[in-house]
C-alpha positions in Angstrom: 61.4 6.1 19.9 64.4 5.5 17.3 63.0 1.7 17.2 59.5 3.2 16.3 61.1 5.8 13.5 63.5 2.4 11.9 60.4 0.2 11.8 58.7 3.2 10.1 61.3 4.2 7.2 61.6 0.2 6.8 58.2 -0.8 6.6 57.3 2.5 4.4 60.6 2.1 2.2 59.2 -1.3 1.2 56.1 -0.3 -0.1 57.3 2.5 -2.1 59.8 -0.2 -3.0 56.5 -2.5 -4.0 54.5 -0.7 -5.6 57.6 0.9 -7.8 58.3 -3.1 -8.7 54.6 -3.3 -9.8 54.5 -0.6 -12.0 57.9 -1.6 -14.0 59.6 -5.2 -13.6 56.9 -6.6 -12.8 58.9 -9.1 -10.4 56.7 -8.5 -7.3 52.5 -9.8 -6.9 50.6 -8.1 -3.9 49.2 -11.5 -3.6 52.9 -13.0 -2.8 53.3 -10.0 -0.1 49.9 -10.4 1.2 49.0 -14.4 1.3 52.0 -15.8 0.0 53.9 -18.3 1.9 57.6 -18.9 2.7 59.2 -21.5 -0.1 56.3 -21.5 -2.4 56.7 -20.4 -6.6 55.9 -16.8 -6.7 53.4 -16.0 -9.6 55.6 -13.3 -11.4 53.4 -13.1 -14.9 50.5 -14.4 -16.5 50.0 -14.8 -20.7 48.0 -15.9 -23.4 49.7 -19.1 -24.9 50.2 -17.3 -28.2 52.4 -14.6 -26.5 54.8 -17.0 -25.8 58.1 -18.1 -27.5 57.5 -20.6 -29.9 60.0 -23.1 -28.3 57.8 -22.7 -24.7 54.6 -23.0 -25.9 55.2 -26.2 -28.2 56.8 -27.7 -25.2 53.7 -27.0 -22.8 51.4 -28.0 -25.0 53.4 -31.6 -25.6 54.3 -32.1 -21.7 51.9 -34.4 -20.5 50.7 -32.2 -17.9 51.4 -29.2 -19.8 53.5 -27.9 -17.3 57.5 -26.9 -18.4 60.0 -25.9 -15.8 63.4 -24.0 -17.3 66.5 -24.1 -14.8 68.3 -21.2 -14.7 71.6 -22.1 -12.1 73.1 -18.8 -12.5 69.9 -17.0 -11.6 69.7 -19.6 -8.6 65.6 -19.8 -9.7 63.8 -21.9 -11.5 60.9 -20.8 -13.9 57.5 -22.7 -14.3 55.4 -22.5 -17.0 52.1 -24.2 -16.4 49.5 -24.0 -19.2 45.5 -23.8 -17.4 42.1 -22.0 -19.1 44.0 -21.1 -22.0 46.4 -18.8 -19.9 49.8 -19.7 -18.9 51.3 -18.8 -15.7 54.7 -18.2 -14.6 56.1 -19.0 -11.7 60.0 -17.9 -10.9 61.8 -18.3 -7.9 60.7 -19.2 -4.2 58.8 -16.8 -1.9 61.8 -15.6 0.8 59.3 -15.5 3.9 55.5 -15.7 5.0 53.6 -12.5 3.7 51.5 -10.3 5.6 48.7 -12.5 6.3 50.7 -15.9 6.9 52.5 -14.3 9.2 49.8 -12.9 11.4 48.5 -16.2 12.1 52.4 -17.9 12.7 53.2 -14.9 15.0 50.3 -16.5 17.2 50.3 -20.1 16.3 53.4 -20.8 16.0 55.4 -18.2 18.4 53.3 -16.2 20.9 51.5 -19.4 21.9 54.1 -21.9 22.5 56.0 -19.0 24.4 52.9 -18.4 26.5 53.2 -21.7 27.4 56.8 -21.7 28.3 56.2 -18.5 30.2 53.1 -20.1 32.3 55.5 -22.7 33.4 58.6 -21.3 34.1 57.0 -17.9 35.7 55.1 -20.7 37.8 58.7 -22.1 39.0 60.0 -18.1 39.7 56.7 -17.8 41.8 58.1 -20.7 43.8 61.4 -19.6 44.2 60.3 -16.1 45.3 57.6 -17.7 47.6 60.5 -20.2 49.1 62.9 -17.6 49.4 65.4 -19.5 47.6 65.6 -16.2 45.2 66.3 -14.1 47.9 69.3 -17.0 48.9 70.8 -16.4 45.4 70.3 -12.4 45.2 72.1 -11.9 48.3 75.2 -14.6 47.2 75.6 -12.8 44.1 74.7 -9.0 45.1 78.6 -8.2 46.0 79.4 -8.1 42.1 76.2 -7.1 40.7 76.1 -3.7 42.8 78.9 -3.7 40.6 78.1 -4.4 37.5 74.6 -2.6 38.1 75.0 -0.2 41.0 71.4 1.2 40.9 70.1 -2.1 41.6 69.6 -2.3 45.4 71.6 -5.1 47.3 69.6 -8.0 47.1 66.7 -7.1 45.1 65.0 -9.8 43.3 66.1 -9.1 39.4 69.2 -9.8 40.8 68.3 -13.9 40.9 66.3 -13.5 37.6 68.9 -12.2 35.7 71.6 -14.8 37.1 68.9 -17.4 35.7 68.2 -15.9 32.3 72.2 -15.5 32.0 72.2 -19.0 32.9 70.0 -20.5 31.1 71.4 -18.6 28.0 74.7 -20.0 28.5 73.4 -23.6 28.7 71.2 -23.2 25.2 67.8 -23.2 27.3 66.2 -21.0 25.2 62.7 -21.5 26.4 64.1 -20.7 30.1 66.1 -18.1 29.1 63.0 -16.0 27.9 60.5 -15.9 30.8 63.3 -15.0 33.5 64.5 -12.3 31.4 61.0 -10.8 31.2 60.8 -11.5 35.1 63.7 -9.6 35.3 62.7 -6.9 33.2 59.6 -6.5 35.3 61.5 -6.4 38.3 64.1 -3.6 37.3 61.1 -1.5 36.3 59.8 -1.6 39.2 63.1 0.3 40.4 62.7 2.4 37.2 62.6 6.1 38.3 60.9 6.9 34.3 58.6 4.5 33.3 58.9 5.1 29.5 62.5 5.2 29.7 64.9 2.1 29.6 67.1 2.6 32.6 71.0 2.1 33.0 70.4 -1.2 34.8 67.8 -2.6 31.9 70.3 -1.2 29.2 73.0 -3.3 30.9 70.8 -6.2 31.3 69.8 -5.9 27.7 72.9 -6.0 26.0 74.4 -8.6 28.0 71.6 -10.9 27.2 71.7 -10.1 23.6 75.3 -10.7 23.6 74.3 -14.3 23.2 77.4 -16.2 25.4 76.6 -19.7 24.7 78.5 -23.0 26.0 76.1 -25.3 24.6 75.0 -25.1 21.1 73.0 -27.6 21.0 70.7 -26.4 18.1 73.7 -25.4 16.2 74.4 -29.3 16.7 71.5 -30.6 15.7 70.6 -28.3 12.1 74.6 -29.9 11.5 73.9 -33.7 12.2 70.8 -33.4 10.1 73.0 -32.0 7.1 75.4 -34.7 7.4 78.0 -32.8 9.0 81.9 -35.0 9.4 81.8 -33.5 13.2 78.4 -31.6 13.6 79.8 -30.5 16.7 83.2 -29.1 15.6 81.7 -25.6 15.5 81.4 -25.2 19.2 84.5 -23.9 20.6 84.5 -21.1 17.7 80.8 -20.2 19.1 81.6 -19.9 22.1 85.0 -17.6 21.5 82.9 -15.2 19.5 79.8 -15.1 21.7 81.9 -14.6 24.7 84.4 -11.9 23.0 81.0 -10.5 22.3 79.5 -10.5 25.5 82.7 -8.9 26.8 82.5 -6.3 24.3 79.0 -5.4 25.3 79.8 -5.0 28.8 82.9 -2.8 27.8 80.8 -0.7 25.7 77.7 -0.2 28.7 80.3 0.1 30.9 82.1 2.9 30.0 79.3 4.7 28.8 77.6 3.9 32.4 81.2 5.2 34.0 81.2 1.6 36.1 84.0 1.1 38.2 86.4 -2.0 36.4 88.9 -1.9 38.8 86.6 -3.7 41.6 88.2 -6.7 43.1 84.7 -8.9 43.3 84.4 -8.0 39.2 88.1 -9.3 38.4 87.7 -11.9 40.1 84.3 -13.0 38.8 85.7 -12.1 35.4 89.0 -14.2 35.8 86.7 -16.9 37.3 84.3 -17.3 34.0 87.3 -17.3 32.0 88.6 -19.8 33.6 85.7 -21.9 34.0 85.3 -21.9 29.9 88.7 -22.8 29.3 88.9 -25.6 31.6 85.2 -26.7 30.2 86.6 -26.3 26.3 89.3 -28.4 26.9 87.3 -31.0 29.2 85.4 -31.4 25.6 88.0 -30.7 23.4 89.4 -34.4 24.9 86.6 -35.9 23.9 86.1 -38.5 20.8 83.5 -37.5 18.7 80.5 -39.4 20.0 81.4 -38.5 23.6 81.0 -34.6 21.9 78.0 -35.0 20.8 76.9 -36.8 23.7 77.5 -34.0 26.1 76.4 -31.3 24.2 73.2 -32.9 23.5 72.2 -33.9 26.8 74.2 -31.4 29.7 71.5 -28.4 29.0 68.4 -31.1 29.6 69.7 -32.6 32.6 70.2 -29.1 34.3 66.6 -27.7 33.4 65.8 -31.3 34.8 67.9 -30.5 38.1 66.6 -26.5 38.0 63.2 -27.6 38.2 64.0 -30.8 40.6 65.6 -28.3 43.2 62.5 -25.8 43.0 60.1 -28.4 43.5 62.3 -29.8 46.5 63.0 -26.4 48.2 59.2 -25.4 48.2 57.8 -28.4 49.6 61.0 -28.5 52.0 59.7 -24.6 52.9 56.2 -25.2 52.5 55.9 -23.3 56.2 56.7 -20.3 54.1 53.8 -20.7 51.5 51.5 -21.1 54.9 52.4 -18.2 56.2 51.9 -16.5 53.0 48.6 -17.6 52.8 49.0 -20.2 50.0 50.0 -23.2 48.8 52.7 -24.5 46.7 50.0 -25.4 43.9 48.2 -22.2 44.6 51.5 -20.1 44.6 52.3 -22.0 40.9 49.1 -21.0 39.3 49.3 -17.4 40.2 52.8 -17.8 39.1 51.8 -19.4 35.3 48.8 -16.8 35.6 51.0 -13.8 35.2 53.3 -15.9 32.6 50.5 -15.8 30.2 49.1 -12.4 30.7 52.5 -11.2 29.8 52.5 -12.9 26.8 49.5 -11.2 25.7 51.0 -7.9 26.2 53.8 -8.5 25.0 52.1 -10.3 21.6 51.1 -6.8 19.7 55.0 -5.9 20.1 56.4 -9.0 18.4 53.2 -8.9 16.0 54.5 -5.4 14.4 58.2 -6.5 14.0 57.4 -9.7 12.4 55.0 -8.2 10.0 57.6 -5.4 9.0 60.2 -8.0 9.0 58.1 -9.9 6.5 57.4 -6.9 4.4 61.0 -5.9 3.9 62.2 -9.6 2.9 59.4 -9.9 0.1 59.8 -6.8 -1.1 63.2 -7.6 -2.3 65.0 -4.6 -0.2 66.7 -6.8 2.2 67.9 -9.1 -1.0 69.5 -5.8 -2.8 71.3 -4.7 0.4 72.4 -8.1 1.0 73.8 -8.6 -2.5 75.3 -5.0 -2.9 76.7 -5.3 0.7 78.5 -8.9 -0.8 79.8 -7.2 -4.1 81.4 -4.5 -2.0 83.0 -7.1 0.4 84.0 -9.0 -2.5 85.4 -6.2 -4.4 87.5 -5.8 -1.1 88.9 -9.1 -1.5 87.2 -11.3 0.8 86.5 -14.4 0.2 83.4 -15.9 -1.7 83.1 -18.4 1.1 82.9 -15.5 3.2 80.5 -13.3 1.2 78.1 -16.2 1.0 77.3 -16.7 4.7 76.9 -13.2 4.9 72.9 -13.0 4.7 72.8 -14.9 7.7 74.6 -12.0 9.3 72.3 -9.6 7.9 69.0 -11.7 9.0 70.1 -12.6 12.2 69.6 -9.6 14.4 66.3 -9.2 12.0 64.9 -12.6 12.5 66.3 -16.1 14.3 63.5 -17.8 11.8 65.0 -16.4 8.6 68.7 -16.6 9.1 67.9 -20.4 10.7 66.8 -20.3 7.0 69.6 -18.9 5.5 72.2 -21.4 7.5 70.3 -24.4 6.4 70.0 -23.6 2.8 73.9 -22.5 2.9 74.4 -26.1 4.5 72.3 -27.9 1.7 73.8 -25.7 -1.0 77.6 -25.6 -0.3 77.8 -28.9 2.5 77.8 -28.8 5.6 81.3 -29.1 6.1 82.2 -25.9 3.7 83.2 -22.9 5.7 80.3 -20.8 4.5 78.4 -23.5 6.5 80.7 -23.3 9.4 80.7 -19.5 9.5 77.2 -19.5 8.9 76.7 -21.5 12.0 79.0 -19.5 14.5 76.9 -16.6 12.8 73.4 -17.7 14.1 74.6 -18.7 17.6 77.2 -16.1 18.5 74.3 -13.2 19.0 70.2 -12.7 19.6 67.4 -11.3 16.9 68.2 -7.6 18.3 64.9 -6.3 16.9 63.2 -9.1 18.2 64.6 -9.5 21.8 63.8 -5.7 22.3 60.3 -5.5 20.9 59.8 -8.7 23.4 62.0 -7.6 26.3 61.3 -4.0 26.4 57.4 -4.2 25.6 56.9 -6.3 28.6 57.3 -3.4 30.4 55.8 -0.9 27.5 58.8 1.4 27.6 59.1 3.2 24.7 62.6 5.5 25.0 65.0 2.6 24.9 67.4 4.9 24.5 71.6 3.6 23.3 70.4 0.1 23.5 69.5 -0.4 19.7 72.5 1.7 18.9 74.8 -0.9 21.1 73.3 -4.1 20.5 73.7 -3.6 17.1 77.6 -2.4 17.3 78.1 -5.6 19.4 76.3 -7.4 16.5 78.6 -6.0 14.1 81.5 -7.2 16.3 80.5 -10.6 16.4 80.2 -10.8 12.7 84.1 -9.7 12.3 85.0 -11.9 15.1 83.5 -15.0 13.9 84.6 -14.4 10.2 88.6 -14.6 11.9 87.6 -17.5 13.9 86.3 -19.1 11.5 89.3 -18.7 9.1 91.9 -19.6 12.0 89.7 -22.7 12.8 88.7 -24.1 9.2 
């Protein structure tokens, strides 16, 4: 309900803030909103050649292809004249995302599909675990601190081995894992779920942990900073994982006491002071490393273990394929049912993602989200922060909005001020120390169409905001 009512004053507030734009500055075009597409010239006027300044209109009419382009660095936009049927038309500055239409048709092509097809193939895997009973192995191993950590989950239910996995495969960077076993999971804890429209403690929990975003492996992070020519592309990965971890502890703090869980439980300090430990010895297993070795090992650890994961299902089914008989199935058989319901929750899950993307898209080229971005950078840099600082900030802003546009943001602050810069550092340790917030709950919790997700918005976002501060003092104590 309050993500329904946010959507609503955002999507309405840009609009007003449109059609207000129209009727004075004339800096917005409904086409640009409607059919425009991310990085092209936005059409901001169009004259009669006579209207123009002298200076402009004997340049056009000289430049061969009567086209003149004025650079304006301090407006950070270039304006185009280009001269055609005896109008001219202007062009200034670069469309900041998809408009409405554009981004109907990426939503499918370029998102719900491909995740349809990672969710066939990996809810096909869960369907042999379950099938195998190897789920049922891990549940019951790992139900003496998850009673704890969610105590109305019964002991040894199965969102007990989904969520270990999505955690997992979080950690490891396996995005396209990490997605279809936290929707299995979902589906599983609402099946517990005494209200059907209302997130329960457990799927809050679950929630905010998985947005926390603890990552060991940033291996895109990596990548977007080899490709921009970074000295160490890699040297960013020890600051991630301090701030995505603080995070996640934060989170769990946060649900914790609000949930009135018991921290004093043995099994939890000890699991606690286990993952700790495991981190530390892991950071300075790499930290020993040269920088090719880095590189190396961030780059290819996460692929060998989805290679193992899926090795060991494959392995454990046909080594229990006496379970699928008695089940009435086969391993093949069990598969396809599995990758059947993969892509029937995509579908429902498509409309969800749909609306947020479109009123994502709405805000950004409306120019709102550019005007709280740059007010919200004056105030910090009235405070005396740093300019380096103040620059990565739109990544920040974007990220719990859209991984797509502050992806954007972090490669153009890569490109603009090098990669190496500490807006570029912070800007990275930014995008990988927390989820799109808006978009992992439209996805997560419209799985399972609940519609009262209650103080999850309201936490995820406060853990956001604490992963911002955090990373800005790493960053400075690291670079």
């Amino acid at each position: 309900m309050v993500l329904s009512r946010f959507w609503l004053v955002i999507f309405i507030s840009s609009i007003v803030f449109i059609v207000v734009s129209l009727f004075t500055a004339n800096t917005y075009t409904i086409d640009s909103v409607i059919n425009g597409k991310k990085d092209d010239p936005i059409l901001v006027s169009e004259k009669y050649i006579h209207e123009l300044p002298a200076f402009i209109k004997d340049s056009i009419q000289k430049a061969p292809d009567q086209t003149m382009i004025i650079n304006r660095d301090t407006l950070n936009a270039d304006t185009t004249y280009v001269y055609k049927n005896k109008t001219v038309k202007i062009f200034s500055g670069l469309q900041k995302s998809d408009g409405l239409l554009p981004t109907c048709k990426s939503t499918l092509v370029d998102l719900i599909l491909p995740l349809i097809a990672y969710l066939a193939f990996f809810c096909g895997l869960m369907e042999l675990l379950i099938i195998s009973g190897a789920s049922g192995k891990l549940a019951k191993v790992l139900s003496p601190v998850f009673v704890k950590v969610f105590p109305s989950i019964p002991k040894n239910h199965p969102s007990i081995s989904y969520m270990t996995l999505n955690f997992a495969a979080n950690f490891l960077g396996l995005d396209s894992a990490a997605t279809p076993f936290g929707l299995k999971a979902m589906e599983s804890l609402q099946e517990i779920n005494p209200d059907k429209d209302r997130a329960s403690d457990a799927q809050i929990m679950f929630m905010c942990l998985h947005a926390s975003g603890l990552t060991l492996i940033a291996t895109s992070i990596i990548g977007y900073r080899a490709a921009a020519n970074a000295t160490n592309p890699a040297d960013v990965m020890l600051p991630c994982i301090i701030t995505s971890f603080i995070g996640t502890i934060a989170a769990f703090l946060i649900v914790g006491i609000k949930q009135k869980i018991n921290f004093k439980s043995a099994s939890l300090v000890i699991v606690l002071i286990g993952l700790i430990a495991a981190i530390i010895g892991l950071l300075m297993y790499v930290n020993h490393l040269d920088l090719i070795g880095k590189n190396y090992f961030t780059s290819n650890l996460s692929g060998l273990i989805l290679i193992g994961i899926i090795a060991f299902t494959l392995i454990f089914s046909f080594k229990h394929e006496k379970k699928f008989s008695d089940a009435n199935t086969t391993v093949f058989e069990t598969f396809v049912v599995g990758a059947n319901n993969g892509v029937k929750t995509g579908v429902t899950i498509f409309p969800y993602v749909l609306g947020m993307l479109v009123a994502i898209s709405l805000f950004r080229n409306s120019g709102l989200f550019e005007i709280i971005s740059d007010a919200i950078a004056f105030v910090f840099s009235n405070m005396g922060v740093s300019k380096e600082i103040t620059n990565a900030l739109p990544v920040a802003m974007l990220r719990p909005f859209s991984s797509a546009g502050s992806r954007g943001f972090l490669i153009d602050s890569m490109n603009t001020f090098g990669a190496d810069s500490l807006t570029a550092r912070l800007s990275s340790i930014f995008q990988c120390s927390a989820e799109s917030t808006f978009y992992v709950i439209a996805v997560y919790f419209g799985s399972v169409n609940i519609k009262n997700t209650r103080y999850a918005l309201g936490t995820m976002l406060l853990v956001d905001l604490i992963c911002v501060i955090t990373a800005i003092f790493v960053a400075t104590w690291f670079f």
